[in-house]
N, CA, C and O atoms as a Tripos MOL2 file, in Angstrom:
@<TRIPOS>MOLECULE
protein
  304   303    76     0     0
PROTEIN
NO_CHARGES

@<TRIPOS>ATOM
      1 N           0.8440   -1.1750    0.0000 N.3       1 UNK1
      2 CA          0.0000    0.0000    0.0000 C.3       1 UNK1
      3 C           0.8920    1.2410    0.0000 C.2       1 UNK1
      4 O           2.1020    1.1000    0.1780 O.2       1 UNK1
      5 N           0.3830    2.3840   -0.1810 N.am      2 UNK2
      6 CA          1.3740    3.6790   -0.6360 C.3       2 UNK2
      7 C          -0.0710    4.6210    0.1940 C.2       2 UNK2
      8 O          -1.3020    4.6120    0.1710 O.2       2 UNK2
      9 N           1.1290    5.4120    0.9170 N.am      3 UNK3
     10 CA          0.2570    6.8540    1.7900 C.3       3 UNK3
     11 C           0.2530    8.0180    1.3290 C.2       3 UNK3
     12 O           1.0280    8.2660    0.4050 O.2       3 UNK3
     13 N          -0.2310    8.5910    1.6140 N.am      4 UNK4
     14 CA          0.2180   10.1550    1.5890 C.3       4 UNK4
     15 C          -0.3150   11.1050    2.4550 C.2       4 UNK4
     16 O          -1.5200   11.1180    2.2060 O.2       4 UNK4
     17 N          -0.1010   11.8120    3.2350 N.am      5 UNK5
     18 CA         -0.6680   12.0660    4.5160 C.3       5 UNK5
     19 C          -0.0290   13.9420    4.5350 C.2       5 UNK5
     20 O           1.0090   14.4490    4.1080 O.2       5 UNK5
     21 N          -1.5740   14.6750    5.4380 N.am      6 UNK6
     22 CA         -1.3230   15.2130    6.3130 C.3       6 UNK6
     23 C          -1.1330   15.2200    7.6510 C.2       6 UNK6
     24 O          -1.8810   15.7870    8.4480 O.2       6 UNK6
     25 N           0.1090   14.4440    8.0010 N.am      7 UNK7
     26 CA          0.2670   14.2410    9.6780 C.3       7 UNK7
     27 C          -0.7200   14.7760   10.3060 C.2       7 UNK7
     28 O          -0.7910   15.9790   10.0580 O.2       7 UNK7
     29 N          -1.6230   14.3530   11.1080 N.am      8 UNK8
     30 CA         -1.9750   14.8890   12.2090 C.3       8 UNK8
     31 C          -3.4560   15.2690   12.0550 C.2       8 UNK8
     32 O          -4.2290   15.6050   12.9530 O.2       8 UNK8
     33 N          -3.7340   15.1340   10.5560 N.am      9 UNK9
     34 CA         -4.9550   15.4190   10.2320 C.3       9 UNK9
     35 C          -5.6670   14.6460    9.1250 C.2       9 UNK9
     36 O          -6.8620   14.3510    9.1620 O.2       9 UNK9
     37 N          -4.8980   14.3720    8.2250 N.am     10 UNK10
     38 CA         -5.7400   13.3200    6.9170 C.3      10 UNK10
     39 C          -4.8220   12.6200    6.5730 C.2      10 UNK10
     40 O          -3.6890   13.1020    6.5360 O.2      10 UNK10
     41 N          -5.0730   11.1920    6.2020 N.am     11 UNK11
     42 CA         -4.2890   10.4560    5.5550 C.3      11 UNK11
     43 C          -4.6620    9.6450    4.1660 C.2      11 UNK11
     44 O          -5.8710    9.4180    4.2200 O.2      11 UNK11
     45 N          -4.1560    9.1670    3.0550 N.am     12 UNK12
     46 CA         -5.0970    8.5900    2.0730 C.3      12 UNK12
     47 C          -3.9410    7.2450    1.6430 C.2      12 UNK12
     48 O          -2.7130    7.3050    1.5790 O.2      12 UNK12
     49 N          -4.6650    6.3140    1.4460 N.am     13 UNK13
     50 CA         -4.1150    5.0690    1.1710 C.3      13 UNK13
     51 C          -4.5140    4.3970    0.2410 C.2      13 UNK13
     52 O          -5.7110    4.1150    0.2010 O.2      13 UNK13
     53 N          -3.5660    3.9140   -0.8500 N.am     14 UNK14
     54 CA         -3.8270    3.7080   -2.0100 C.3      14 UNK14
     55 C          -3.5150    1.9780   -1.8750 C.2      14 UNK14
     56 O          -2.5150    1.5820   -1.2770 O.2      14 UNK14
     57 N          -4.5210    1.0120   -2.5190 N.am     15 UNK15
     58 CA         -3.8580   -0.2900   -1.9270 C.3      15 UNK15
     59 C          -3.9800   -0.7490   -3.7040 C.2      15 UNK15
     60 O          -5.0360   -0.5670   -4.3100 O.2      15 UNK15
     61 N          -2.6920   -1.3760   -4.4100 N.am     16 UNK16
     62 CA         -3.0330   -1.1740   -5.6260 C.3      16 UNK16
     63 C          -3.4770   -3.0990   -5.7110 C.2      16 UNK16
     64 O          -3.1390   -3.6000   -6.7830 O.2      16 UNK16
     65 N          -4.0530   -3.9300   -4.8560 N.am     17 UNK17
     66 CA         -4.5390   -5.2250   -5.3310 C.3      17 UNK17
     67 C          -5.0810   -5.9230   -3.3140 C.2      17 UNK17
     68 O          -4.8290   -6.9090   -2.6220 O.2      17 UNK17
     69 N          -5.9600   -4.5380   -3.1710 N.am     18 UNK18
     70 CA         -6.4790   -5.4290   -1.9290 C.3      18 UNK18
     71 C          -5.8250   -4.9980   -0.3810 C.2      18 UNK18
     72 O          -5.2710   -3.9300   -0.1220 O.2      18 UNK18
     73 N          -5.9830   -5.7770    0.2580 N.am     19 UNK19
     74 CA         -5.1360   -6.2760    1.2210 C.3      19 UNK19
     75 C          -5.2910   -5.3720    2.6610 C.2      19 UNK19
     76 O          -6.1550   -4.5220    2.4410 O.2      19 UNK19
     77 N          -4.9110   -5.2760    3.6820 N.am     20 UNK20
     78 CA         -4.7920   -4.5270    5.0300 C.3      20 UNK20
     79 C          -3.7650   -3.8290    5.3240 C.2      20 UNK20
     80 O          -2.9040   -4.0880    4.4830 O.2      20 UNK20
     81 N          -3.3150   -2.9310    6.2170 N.am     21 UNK21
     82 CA         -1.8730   -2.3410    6.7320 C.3      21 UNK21
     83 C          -2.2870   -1.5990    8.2100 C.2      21 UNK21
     84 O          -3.3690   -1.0270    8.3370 O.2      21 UNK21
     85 N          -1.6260   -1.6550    8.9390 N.am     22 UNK22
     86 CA         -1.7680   -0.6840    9.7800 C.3      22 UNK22
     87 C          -0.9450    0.9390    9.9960 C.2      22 UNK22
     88 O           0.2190    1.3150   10.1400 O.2      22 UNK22
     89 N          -2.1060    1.4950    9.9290 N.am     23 UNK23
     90 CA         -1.6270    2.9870    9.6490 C.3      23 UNK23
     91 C          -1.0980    4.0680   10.9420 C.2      23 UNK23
     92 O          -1.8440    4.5410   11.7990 O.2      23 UNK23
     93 N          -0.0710    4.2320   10.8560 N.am     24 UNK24
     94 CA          0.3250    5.2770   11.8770 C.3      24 UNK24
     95 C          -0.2680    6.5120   12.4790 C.2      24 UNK24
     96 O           0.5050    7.4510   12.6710 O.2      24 UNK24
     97 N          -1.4800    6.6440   12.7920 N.am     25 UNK25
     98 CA         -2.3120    7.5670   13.1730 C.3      25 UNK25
     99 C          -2.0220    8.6610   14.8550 C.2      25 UNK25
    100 O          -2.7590    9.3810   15.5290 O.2      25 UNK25
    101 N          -0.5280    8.2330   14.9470 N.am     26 UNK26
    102 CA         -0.0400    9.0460   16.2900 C.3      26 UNK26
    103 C          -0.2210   10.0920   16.0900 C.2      26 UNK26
    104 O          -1.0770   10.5240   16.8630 O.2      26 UNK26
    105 N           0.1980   10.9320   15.3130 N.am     27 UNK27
    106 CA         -0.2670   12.3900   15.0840 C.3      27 UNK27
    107 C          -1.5250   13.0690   15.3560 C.2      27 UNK27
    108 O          -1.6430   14.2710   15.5910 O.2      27 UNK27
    109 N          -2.4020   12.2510   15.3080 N.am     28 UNK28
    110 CA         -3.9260   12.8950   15.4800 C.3      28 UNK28
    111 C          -4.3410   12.7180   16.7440 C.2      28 UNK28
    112 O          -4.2410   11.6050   17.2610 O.2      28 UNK28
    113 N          -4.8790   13.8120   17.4400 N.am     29 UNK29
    114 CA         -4.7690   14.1240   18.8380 C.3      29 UNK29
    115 C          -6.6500   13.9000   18.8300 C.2      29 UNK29
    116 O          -7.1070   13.7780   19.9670 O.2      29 UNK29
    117 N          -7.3150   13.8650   18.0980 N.am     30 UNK30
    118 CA         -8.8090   13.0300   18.4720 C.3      30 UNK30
    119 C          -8.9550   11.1720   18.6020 C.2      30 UNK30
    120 O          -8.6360   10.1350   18.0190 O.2      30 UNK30
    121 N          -9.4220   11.5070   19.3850 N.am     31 UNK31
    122 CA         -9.6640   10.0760   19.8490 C.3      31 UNK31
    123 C         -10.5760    9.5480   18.5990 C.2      31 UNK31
    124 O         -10.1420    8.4720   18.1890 O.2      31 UNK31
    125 N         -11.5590    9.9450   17.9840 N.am     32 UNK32
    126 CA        -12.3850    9.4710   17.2370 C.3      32 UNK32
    127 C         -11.8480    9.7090   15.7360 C.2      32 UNK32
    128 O         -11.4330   10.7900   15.3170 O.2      32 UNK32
    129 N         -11.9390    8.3520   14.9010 N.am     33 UNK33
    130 CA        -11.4740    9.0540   13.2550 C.3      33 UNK33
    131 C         -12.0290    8.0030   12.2910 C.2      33 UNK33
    132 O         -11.9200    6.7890   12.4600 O.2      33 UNK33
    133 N         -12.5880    8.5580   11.3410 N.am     34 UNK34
    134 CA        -13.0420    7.6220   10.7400 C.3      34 UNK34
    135 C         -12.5700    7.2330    9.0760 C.2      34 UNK34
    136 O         -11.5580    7.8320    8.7130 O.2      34 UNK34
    137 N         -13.0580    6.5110    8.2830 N.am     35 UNK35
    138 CA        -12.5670    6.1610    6.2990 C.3      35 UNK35
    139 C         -13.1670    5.8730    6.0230 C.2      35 UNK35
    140 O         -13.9590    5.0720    6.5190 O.2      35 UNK35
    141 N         -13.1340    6.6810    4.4260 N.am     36 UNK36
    142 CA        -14.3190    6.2290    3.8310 C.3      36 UNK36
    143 C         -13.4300    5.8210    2.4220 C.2      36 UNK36
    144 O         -12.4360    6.4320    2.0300 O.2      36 UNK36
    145 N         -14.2160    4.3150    1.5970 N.am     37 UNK37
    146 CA        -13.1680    3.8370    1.0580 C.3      37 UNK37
    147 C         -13.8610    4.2500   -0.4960 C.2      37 UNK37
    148 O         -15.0510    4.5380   -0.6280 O.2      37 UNK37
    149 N         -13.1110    4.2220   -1.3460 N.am     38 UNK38
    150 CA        -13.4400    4.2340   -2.7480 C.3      38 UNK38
    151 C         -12.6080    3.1790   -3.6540 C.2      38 UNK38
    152 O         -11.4500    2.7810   -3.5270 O.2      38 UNK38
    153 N         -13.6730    2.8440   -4.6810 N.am     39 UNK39
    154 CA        -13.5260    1.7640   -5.3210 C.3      39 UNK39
    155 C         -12.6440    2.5270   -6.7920 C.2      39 UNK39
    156 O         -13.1500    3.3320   -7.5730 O.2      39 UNK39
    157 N         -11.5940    2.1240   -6.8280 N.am     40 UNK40
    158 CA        -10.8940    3.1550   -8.2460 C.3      40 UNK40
    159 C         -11.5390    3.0030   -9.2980 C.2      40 UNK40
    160 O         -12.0500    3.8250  -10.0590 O.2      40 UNK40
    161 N         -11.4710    1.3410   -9.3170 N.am     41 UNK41
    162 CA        -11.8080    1.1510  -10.9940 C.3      41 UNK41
    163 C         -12.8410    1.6570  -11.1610 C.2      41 UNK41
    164 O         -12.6660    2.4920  -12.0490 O.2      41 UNK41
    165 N         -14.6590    1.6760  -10.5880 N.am     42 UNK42
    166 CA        -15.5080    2.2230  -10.8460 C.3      42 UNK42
    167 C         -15.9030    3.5770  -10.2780 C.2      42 UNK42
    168 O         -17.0590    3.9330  -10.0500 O.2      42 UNK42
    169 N         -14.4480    4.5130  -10.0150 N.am     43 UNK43
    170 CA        -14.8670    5.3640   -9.6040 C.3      43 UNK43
    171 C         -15.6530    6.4150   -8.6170 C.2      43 UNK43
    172 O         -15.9200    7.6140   -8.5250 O.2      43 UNK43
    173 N         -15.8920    4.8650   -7.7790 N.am     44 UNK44
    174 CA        -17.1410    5.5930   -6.9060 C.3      44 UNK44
    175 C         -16.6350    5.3180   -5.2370 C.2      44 UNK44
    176 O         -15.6710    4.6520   -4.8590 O.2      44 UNK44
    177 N         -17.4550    5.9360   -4.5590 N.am     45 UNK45
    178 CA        -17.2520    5.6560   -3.4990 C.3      45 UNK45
    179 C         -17.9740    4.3850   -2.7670 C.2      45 UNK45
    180 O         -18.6470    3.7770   -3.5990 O.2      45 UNK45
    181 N         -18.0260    3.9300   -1.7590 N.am     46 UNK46
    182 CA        -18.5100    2.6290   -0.9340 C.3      46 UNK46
    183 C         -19.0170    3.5430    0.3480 C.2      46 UNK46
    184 O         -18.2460    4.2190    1.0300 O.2      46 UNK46
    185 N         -20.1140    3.4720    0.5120 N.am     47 UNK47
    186 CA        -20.9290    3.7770    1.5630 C.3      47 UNK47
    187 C         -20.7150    4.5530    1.9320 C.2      47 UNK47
    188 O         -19.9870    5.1800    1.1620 O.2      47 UNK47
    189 N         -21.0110    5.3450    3.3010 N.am     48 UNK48
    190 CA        -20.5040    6.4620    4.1110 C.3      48 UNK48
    191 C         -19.1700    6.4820    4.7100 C.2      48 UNK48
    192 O         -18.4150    5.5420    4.4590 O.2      48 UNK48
    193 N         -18.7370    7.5450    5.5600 N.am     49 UNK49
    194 CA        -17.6510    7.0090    6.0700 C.3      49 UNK49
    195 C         -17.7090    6.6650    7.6420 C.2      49 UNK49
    196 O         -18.5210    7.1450    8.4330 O.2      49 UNK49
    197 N         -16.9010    5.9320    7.8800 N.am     50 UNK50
    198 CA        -17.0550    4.9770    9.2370 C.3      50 UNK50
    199 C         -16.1020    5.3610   10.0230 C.2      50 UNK50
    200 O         -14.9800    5.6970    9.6460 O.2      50 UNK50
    201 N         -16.5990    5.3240   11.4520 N.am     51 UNK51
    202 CA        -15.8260    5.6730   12.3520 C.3      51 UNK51
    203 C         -15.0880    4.0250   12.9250 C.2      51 UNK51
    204 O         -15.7160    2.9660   12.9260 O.2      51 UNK51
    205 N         -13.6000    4.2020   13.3840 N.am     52 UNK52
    206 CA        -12.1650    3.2690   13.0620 C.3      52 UNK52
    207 C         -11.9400    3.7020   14.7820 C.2      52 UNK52
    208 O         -12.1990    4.7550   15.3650 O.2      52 UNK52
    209 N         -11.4780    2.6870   15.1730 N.am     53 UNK53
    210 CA        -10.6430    2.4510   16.3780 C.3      53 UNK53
    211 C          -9.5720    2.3590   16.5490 C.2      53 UNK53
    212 O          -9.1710    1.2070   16.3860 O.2      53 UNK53
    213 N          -8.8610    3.0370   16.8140 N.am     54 UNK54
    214 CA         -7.1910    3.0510   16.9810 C.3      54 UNK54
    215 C          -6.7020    1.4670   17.8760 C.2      54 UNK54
    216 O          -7.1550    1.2560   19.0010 O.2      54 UNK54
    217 N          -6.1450    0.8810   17.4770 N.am     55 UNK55
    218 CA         -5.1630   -0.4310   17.9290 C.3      55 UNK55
    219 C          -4.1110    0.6560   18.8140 C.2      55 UNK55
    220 O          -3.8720    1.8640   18.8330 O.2      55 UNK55
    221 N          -3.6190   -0.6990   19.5790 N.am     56 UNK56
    222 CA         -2.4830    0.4050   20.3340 C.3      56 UNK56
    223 C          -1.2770    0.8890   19.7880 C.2      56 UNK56
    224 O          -0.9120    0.3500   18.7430 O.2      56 UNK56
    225 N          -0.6610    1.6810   20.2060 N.am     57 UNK57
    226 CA          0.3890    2.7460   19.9260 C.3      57 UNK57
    227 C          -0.3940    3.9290   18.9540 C.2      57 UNK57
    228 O           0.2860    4.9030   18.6300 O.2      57 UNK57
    229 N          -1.3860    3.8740   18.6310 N.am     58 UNK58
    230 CA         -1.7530    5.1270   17.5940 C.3      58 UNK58
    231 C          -1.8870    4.4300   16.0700 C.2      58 UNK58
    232 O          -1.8740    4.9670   14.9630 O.2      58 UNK58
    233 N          -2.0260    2.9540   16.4730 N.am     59 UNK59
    234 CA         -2.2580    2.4300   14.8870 C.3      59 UNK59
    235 C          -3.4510    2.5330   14.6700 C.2      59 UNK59
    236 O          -4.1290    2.9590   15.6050 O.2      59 UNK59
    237 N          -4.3630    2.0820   12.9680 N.am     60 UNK60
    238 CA         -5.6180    1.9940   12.9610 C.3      60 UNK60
    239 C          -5.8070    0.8890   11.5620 C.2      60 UNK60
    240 O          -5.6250    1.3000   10.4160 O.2      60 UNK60
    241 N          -6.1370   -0.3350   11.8200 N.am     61 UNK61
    242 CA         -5.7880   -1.2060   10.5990 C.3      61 UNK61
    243 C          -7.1060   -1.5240   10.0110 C.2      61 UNK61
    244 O          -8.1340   -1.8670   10.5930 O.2      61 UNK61
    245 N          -6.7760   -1.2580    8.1050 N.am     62 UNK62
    246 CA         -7.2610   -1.0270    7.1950 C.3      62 UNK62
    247 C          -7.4140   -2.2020    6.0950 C.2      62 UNK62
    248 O          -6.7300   -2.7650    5.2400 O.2      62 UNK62
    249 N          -8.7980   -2.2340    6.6610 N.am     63 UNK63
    250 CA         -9.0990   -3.7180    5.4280 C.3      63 UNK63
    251 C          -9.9640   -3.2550    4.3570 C.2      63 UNK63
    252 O         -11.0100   -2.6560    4.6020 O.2      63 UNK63
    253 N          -9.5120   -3.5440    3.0170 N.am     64 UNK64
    254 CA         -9.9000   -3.1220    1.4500 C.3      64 UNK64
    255 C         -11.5160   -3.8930    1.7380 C.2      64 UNK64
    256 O         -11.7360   -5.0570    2.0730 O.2      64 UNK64
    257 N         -12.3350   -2.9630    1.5140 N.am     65 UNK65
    258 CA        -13.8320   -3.9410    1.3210 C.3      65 UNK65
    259 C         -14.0450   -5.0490    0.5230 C.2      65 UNK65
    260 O         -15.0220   -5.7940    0.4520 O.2      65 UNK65
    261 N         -12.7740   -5.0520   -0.1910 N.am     66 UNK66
    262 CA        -12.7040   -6.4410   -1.3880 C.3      66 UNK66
    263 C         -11.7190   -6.7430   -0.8930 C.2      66 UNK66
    264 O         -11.2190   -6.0380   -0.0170 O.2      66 UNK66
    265 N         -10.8330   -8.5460   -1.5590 N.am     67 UNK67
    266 CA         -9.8920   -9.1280   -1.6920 C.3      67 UNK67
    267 C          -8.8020   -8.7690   -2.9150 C.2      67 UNK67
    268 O          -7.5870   -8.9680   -2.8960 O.2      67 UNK67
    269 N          -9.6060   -8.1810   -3.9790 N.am     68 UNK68
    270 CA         -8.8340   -7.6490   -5.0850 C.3      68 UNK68
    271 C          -9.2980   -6.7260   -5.4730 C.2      68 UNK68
    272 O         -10.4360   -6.4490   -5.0920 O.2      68 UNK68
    273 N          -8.4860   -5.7190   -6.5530 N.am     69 UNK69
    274 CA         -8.9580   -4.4900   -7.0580 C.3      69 UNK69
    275 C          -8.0440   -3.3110   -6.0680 C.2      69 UNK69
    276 O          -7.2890   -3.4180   -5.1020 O.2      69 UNK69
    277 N          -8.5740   -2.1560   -6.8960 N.am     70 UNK70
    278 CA         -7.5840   -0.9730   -6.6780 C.3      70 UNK70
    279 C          -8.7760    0.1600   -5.8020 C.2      70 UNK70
    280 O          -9.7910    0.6440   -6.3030 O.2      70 UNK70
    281 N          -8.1540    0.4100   -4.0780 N.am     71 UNK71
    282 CA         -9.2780    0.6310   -3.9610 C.3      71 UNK71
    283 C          -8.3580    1.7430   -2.8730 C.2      71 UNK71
    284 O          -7.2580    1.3010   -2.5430 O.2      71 UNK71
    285 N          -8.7680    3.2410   -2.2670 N.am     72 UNK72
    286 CA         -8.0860    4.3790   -1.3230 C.3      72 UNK72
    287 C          -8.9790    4.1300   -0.1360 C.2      72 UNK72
    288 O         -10.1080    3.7220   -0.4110 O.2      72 UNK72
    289 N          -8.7370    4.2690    0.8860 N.am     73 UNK73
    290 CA         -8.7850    4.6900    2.0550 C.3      73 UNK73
    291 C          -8.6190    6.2640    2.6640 C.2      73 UNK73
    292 O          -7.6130    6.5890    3.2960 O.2      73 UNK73
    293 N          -9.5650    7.0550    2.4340 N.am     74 UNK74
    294 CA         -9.0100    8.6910    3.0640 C.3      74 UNK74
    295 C          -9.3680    8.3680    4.7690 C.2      74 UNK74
    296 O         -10.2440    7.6380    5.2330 O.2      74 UNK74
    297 N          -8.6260    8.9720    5.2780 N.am     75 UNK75
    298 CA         -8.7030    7.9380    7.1440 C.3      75 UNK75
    299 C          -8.9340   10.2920    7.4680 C.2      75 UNK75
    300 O          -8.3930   11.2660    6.9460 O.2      75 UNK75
    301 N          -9.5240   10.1920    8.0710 N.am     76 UNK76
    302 CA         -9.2570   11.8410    8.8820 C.3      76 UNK76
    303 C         -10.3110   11.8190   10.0060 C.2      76 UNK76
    304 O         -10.4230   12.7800   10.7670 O.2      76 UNK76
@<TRIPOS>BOND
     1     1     2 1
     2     2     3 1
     3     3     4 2
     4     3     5 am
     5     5     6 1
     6     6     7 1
     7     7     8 2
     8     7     9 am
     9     9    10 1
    10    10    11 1
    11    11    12 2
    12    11    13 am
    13    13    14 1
    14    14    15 1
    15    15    16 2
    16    15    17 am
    17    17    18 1
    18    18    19 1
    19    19    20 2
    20    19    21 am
    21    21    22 1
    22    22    23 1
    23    23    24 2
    24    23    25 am
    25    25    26 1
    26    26    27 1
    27    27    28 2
    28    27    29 am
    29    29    30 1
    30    30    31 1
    31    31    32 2
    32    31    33 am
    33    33    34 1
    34    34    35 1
    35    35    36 2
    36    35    37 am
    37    37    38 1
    38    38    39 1
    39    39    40 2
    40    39    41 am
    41    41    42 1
    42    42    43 1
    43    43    44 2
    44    43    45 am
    45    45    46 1
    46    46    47 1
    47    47    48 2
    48    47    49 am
    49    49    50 1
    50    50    51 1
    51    51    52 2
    52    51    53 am
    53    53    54 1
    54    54    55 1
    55    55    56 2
    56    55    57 am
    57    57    58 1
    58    58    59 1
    59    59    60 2
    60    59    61 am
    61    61    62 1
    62    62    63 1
    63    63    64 2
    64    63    65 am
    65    65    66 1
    66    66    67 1
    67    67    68 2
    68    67    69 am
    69    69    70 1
    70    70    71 1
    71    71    72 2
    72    71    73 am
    73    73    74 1
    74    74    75 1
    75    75    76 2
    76    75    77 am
    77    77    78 1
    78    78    79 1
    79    79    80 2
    80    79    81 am
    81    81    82 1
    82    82    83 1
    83    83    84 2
    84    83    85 am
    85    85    86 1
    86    86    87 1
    87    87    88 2
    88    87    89 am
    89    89    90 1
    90    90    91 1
    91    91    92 2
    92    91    93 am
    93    93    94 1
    94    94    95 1
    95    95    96 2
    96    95    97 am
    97    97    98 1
    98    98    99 1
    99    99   100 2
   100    99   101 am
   101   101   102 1
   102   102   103 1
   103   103   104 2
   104   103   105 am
   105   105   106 1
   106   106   107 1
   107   107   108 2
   108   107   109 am
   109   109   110 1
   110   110   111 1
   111   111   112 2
   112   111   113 am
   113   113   114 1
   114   114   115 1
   115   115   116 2
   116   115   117 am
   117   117   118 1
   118   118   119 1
   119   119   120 2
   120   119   121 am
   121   121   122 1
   122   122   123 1
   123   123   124 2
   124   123   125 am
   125   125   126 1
   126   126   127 1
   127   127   128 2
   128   127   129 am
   129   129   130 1
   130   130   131 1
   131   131   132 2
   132   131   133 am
   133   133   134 1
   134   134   135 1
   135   135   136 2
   136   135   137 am
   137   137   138 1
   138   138   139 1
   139   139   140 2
   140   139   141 am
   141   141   142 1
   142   142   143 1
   143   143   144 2
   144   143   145 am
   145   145   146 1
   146   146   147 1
   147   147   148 2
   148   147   149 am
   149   149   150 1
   150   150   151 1
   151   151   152 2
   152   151   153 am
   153   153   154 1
   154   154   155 1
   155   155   156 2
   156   155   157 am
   157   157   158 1
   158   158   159 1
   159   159   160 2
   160   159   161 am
   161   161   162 1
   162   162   163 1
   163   163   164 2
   164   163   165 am
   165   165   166 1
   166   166   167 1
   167   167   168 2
   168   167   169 am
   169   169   170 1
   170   170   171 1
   171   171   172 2
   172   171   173 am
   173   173   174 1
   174   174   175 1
   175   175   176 2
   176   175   177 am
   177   177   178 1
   178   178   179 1
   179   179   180 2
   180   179   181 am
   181   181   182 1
   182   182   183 1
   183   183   184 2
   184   183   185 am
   185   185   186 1
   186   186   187 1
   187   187   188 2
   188   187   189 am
   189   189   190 1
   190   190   191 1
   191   191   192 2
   192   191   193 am
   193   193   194 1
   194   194   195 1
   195   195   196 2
   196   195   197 am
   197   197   198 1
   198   198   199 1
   199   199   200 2
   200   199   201 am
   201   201   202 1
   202   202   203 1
   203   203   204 2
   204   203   205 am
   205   205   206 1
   206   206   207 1
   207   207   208 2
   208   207   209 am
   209   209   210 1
   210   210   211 1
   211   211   212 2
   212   211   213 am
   213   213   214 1
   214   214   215 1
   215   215   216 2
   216   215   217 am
   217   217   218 1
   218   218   219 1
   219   219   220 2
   220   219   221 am
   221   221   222 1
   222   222   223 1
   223   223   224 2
   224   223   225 am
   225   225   226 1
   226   226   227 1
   227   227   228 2
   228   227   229 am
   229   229   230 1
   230   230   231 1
   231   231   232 2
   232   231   233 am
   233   233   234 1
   234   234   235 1
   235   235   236 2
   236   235   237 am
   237   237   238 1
   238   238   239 1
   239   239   240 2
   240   239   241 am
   241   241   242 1
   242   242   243 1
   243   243   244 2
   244   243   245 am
   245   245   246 1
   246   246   247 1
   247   247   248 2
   248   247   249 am
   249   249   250 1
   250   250   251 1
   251   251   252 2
   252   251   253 am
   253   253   254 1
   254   254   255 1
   255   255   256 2
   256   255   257 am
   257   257   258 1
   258   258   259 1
   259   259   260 2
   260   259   261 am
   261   261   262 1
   262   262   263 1
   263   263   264 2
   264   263   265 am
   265   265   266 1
   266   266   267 1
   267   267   268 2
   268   267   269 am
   269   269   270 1
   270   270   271 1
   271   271   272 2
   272   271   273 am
   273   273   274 1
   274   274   275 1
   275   275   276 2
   276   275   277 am
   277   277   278 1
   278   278   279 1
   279   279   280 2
   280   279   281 am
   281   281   282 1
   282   282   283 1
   283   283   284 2
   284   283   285 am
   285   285   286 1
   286   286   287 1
   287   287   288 2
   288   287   289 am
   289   289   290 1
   290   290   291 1
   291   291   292 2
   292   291   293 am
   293   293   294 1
   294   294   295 1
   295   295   296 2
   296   295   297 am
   297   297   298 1
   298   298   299 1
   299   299   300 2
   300   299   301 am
   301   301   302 1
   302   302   303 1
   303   303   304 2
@<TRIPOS>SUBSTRUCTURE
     1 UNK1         2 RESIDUE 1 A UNK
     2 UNK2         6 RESIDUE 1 A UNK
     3 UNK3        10 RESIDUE 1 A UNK
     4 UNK4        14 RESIDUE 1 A UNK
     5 UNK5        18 RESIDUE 1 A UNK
     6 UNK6        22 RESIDUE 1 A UNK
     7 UNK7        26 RESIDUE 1 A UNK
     8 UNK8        30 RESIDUE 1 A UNK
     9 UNK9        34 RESIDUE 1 A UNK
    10 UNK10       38 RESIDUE 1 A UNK
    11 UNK11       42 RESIDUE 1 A UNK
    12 UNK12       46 RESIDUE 1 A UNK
    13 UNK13       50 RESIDUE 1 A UNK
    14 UNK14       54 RESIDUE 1 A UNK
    15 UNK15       58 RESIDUE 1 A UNK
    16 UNK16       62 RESIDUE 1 A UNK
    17 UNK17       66 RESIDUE 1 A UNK
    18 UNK18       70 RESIDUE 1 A UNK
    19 UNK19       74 RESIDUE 1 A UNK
    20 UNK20       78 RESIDUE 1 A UNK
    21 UNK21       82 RESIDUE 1 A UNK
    22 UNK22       86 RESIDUE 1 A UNK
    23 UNK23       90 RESIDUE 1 A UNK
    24 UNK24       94 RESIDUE 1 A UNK
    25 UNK25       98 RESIDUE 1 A UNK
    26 UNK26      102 RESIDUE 1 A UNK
    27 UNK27      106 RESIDUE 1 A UNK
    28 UNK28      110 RESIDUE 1 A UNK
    29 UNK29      114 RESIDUE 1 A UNK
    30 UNK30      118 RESIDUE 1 A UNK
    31 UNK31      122 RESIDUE 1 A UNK
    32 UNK32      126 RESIDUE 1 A UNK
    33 UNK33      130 RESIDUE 1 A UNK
    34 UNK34      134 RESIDUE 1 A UNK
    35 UNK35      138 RESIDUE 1 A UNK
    36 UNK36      142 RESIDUE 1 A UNK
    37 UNK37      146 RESIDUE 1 A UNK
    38 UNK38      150 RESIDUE 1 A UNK
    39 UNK39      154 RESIDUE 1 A UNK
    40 UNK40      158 RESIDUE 1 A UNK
    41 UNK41      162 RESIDUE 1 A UNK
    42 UNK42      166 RESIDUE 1 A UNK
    43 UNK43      170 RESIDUE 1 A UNK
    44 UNK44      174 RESIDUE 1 A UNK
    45 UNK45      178 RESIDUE 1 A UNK
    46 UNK46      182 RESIDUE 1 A UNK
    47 UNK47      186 RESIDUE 1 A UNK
    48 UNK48      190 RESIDUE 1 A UNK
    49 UNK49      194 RESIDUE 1 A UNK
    50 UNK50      198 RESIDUE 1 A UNK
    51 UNK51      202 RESIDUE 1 A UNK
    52 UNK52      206 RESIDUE 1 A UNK
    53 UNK53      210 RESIDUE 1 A UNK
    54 UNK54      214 RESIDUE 1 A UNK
    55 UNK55      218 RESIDUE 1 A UNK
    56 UNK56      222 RESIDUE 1 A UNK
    57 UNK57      226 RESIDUE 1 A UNK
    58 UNK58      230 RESIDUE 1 A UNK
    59 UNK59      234 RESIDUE 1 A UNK
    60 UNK60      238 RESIDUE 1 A UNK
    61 UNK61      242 RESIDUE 1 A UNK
    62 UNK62      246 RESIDUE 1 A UNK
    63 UNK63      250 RESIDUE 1 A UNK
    64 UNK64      254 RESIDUE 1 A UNK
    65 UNK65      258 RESIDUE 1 A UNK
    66 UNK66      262 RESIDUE 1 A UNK
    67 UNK67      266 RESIDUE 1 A UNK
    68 UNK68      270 RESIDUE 1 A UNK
    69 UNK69      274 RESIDUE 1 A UNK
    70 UNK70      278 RESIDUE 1 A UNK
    71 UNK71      282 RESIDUE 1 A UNK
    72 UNK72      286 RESIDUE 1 A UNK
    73 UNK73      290 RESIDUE 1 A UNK
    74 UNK74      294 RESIDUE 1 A UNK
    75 UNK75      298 RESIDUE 1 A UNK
    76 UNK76      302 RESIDUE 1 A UNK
């Protein structure tokens, strides 16, 4: 997967065939944060966005709504 982030405030995750990661979310000083995922190939988005629970140390791990396909994660 490949990031690109505003520390501390938005992050976006590009997963180019699927899969999970856990994302470094120490920077963000709210307890509450949520992602909303989009599907590349068709362009669209997948549902609303959902509020995510931080794992410990400030992680927050990110599972693709599919097994395959090209799909972002914006986490804020």
């Amino acid at each position: 997967a490949y990031c690109t982030a505003n520390p501390g405030s938005e992050y976006a995750v590009f997963f180019p065939d699927g899969g999970n990661v856990l994302l470094d979310v120490s920077a963000v000083e709210e307890k509450t944060l949520t992602v909303r995922w989009m599907a590349i190939r068709k362009s669209a988005w997948i549902g609303e966005a959902e509020a995510i629970k931080r794992e410990g140390e400030g992680r927050v791990r990110l599972q693709t709504p599919g097994e395959e396909g090209y799909w972002t994660a914006v986490v804020g």
